[in-house]
Structures are given as C-alpha cells and as structure tokens.
C-alpha positions as a Markdown table, in Angstrom:
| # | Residue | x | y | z |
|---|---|---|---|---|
| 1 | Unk | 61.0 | -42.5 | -101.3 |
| 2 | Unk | 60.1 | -38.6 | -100.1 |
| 3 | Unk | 62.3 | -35.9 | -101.2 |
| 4 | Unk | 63.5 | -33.7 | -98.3 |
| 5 | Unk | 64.7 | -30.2 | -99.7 |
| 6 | Unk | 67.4 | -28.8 | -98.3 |
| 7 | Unk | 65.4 | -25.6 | -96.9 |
| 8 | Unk | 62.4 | -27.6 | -95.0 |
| 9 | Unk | 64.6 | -28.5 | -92.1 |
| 10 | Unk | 66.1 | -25.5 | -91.7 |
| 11 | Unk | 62.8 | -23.4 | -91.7 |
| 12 | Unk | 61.2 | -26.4 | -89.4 |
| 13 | Unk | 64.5 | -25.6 | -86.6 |
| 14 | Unk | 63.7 | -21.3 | -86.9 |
| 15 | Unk | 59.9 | -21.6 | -86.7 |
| 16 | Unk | 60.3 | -24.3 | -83.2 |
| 17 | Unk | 63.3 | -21.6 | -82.1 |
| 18 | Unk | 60.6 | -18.7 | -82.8 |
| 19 | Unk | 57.7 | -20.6 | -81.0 |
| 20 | Unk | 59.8 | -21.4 | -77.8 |
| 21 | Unk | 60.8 | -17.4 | -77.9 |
| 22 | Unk | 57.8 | -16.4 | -78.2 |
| 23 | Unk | 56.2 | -18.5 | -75.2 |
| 24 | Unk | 59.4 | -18.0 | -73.0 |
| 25 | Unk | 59.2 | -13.8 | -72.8 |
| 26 | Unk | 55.7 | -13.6 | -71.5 |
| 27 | Unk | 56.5 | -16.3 | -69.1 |
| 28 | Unk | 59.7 | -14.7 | -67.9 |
| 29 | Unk | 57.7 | -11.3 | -67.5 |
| 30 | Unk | 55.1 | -12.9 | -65.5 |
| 31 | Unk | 57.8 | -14.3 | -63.1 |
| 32 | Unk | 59.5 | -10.9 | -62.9 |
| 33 | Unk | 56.1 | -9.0 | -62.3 |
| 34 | Unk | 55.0 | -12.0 | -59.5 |
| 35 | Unk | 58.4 | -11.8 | -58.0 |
| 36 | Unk | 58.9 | -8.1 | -57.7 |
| 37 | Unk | 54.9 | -7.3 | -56.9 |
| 38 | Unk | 53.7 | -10.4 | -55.3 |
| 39 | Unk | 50.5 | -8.8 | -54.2 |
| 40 | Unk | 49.7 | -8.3 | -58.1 |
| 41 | Unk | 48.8 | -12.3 | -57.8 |
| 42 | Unk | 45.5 | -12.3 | -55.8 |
| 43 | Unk | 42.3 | -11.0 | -57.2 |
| 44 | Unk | 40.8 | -7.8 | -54.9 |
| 45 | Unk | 38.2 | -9.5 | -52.8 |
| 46 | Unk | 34.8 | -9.2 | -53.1 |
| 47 | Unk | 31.8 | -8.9 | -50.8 |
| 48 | Unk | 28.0 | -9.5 | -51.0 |
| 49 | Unk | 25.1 | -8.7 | -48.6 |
| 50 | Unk | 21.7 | -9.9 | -48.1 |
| 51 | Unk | 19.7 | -8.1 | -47.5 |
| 52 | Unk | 20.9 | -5.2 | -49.9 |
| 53 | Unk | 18.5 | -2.7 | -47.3 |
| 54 | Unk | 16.7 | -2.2 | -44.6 |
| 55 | Unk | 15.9 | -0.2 | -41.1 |
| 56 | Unk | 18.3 | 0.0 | -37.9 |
| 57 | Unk | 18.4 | -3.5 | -36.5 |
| 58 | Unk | 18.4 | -5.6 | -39.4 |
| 59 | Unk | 19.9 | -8.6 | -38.9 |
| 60 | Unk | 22.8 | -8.6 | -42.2 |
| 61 | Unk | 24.7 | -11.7 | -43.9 |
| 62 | Unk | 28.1 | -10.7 | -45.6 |
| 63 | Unk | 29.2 | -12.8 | -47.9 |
| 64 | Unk | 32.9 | -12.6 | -49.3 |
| 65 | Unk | 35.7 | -14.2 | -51.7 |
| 66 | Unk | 39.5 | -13.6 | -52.9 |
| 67 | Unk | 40.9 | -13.0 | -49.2 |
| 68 | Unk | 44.1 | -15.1 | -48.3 |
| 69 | Unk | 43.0 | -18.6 | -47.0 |
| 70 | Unk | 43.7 | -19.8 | -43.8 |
| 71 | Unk | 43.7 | -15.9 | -42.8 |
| 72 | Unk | 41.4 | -14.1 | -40.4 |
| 73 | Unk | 39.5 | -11.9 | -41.5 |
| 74 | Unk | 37.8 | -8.6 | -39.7 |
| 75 | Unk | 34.0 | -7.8 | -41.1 |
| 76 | Unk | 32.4 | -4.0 | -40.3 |
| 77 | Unk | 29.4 | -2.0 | -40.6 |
| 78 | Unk | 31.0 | 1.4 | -41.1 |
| 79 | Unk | 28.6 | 3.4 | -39.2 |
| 80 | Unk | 30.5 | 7.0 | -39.9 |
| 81 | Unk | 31.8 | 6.0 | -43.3 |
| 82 | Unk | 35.5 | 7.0 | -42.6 |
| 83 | Unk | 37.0 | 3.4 | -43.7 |
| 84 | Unk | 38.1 | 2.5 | -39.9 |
| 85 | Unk | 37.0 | 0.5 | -37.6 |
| 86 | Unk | 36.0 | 2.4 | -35.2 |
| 87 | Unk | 34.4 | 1.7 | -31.4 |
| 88 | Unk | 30.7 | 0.8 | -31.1 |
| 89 | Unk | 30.8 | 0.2 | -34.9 |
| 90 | Unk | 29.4 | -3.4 | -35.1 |
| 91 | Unk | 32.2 | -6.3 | -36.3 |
| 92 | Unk | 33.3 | -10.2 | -36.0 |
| 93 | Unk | 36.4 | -11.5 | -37.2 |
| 94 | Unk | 36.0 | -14.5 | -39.0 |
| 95 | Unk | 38.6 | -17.7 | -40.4 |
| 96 | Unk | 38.7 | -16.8 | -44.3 |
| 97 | Unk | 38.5 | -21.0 | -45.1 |
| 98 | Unk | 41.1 | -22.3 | -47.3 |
| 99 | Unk | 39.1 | -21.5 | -50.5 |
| 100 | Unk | 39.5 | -17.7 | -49.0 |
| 101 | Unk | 36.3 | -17.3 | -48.3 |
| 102 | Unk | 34.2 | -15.6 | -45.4 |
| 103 | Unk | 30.6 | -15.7 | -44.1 |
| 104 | Unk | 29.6 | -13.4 | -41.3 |
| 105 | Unk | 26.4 | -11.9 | -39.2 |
| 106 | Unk | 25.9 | -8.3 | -38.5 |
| 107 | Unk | 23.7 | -6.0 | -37.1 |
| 108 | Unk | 22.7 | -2.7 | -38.3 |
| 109 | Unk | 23.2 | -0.3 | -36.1 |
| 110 | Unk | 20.5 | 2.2 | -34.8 |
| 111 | Unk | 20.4 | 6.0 | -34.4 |
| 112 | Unk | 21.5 | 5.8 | -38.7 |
| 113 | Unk | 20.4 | 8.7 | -40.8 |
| 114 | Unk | 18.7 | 6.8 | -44.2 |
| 115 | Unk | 21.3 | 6.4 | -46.9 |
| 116 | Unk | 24.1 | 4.2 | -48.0 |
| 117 | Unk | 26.7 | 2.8 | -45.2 |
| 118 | Unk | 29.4 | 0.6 | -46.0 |
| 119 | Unk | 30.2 | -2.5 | -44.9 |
| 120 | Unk | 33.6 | -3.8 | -45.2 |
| 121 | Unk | 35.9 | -6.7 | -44.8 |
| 122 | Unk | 39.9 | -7.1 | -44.8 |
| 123 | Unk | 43.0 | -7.5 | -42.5 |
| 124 | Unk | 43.2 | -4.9 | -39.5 |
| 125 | Unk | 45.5 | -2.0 | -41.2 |
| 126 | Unk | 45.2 | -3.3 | -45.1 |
| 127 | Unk | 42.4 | -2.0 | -47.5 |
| 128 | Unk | 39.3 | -3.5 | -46.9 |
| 129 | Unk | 37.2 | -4.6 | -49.6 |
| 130 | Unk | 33.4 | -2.8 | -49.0 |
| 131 | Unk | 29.6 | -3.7 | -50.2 |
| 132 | Unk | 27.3 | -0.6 | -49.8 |
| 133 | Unk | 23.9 | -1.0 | -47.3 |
| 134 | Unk | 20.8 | 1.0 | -47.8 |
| 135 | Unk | 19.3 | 2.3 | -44.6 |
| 136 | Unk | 16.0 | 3.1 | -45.4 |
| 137 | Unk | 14.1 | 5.5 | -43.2 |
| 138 | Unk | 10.8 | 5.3 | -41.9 |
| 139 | Unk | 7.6 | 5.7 | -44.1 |
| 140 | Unk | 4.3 | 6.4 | -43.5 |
| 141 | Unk | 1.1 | 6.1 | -46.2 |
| 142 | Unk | -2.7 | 7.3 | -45.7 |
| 143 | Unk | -5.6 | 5.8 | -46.9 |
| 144 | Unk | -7.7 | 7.5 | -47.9 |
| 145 | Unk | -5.3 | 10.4 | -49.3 |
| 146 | Unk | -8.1 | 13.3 | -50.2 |
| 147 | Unk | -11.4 | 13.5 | -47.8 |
| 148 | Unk | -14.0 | 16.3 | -46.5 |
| 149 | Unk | -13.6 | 17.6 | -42.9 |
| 150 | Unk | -14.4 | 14.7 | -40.7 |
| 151 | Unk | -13.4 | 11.8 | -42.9 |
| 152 | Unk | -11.4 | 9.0 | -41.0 |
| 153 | Unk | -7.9 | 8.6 | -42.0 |
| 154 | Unk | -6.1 | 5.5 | -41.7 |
| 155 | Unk | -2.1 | 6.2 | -40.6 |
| 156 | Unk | 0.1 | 3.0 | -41.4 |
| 157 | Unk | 4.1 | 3.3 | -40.9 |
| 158 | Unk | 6.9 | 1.2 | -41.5 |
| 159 | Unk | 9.9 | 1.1 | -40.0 |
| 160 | Unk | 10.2 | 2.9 | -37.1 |
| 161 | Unk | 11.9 | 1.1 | -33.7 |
| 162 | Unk | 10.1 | -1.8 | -32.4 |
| 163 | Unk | 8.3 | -1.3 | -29.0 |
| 164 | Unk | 9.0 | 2.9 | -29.2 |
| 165 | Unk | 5.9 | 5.1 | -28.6 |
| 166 | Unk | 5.6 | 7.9 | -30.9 |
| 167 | Unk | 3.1 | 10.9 | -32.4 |
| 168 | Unk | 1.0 | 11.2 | -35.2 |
| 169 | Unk | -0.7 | 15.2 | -35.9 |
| 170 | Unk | -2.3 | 16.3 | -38.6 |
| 171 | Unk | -0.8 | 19.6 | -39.5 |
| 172 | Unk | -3.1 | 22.6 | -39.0 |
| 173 | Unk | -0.8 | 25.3 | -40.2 |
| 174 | Unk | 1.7 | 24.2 | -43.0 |
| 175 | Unk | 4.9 | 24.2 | -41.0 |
| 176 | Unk | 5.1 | 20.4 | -40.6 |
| 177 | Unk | 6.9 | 21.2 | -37.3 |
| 178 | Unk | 4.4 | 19.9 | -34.6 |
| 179 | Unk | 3.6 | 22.0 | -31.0 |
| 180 | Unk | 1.8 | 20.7 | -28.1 |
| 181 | Unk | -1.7 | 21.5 | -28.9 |
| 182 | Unk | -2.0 | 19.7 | -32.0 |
| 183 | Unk | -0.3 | 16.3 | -31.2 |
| 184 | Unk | -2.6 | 13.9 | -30.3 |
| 185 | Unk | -0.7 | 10.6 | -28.3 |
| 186 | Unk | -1.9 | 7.3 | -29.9 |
C-alpha cells in the first residue's frame, strides 16, 4: 500500500492553480489587445516583383501576401513617388483570394529618370504595402575603347525606346554637350 503524506496533495492542488494562472493572463491579454486593436491581428502585407529592374516599358509581375481575403485589392507603379495614386500612374485592382493573396501585371511607365520607383499595393485610402523597382537608364559600351586617329569604333547601346531614332557624336571638344556640326545621324 503507498503512503500519501499529507503535503503531496496540497502542493499537487497550488502548482495545477499556478499552471492554469499562469496560462490564463497571457490569454486574457491577447483577447483584450485583439479586442481593443483588432488591426494588431493581421501581419503587414508583403509584395514581390519580378523583375527586380529594368527600362521604361517593362512588362512587371507583382506578387503579394497578408491582405484581407476576399478583398480587392488596388496595385501601382508610383511614378512620382508621393504614395498616391495618382492619374496616368499605371494600376489594376485585383480580388486578394481567400488565402489573401494578389498577383497582378504592370507596365513601367516611360519618360522615368533611372533610379528606384515604388510599386505598391493596398486598399484605396489605407497604407499600402510597397516593393522598390530599379529603372535603369540607358548604356552604351565601345569596342575598341583606346585607338589612333582613324580606328573604327563599334557603338552598342542598351536600353533606349524601341523603334526611336537617335544620335551618336564623338566629342571634339570636351563639353559632352553635342552642336549641329559634329552629330552625325545613323
């Protein structure tokens, strides 16, 4: 036959009472917090874009999570970078899915300086969540880079508008601003 003490089932009843206390206050805070913020419950969302860069025109995929399912959701390229949609800025509103997720096209807008732009995603009015894009600028590389008077140079660019006529000079006097006489039209 096992001997119960007299102090086992007393300590037993305190540590369950001191378990149940200590599970019940963070419970009871979480409610209060959930009930009193109830924004506080959903993650911020979060976008992705593919590509990360790329010239006016490029045809962009934004990817995003954490927005409230079943909502729809407006997506913009945020051309002056003020955080509103603004008119001509390019945008699609798009179901967020009951996962609260969001897929949408873009595309990049021309007549951008190079640098980051970005694009965001959220309910008309509320904070939007953004994902930067690179605009990269035209570039142009020589080959060869060093010659003698008369060598043939080889001009190839990247980048610039499709279909657009443009000017390649060589630079006679150091000012890298071009006049008439030395452009030569390709």
């Amino acid at each position: 036959m096992q001997k119960i003490f007299p102090g086992k089932k007393a300590a037993k009843k305190a540590f369950n009472l001191n378990i149940r206390q200590i599970m019940l206050g963070p419970l009871v805070f979480l409610l209060l917090v959930l009930f009193f913020f109830p924004g506080l419950a959903l993650a911020a969302p979060v976008l992705s874009l593919s590509p990360l860069g790329g010239p006016a025109g490029t045809e962009l995929t934004v990817s995003g999570s954490g927005f409230m399912p079943g909502g729809e959701i407006l997506v913009w390229f945020d051309a002056n970078r003020n955080g509103i949609k603004d008119n001509g800025e390019p945008s699609i509103t798009v179901p967020s899915g009951s996962y609260g997720k969001i897929i949408a096209t873009l595309t990049v807008p021309a007549g951008l300086s190079p640098g980051a732009y970005p694009v965001r995603a959220g309910l008309p009015g509320d904070g939007a969540a953004p994902a930067n894009f690179t605009v990269k600028g035209p570039t142009l590389s020589l080959s060869p880079t060093k010659g003698i008077p008369g060598t043939t140079v080889t001009v190839t660019g990247n980048r610039f508008p499709a279909n657009t006529p443009g000017w390649v000079w060589f630079d006679t006097n150091g000012t890298t601003r071009g006049t008439a006489e030395n452009f030569i039209k390709k």
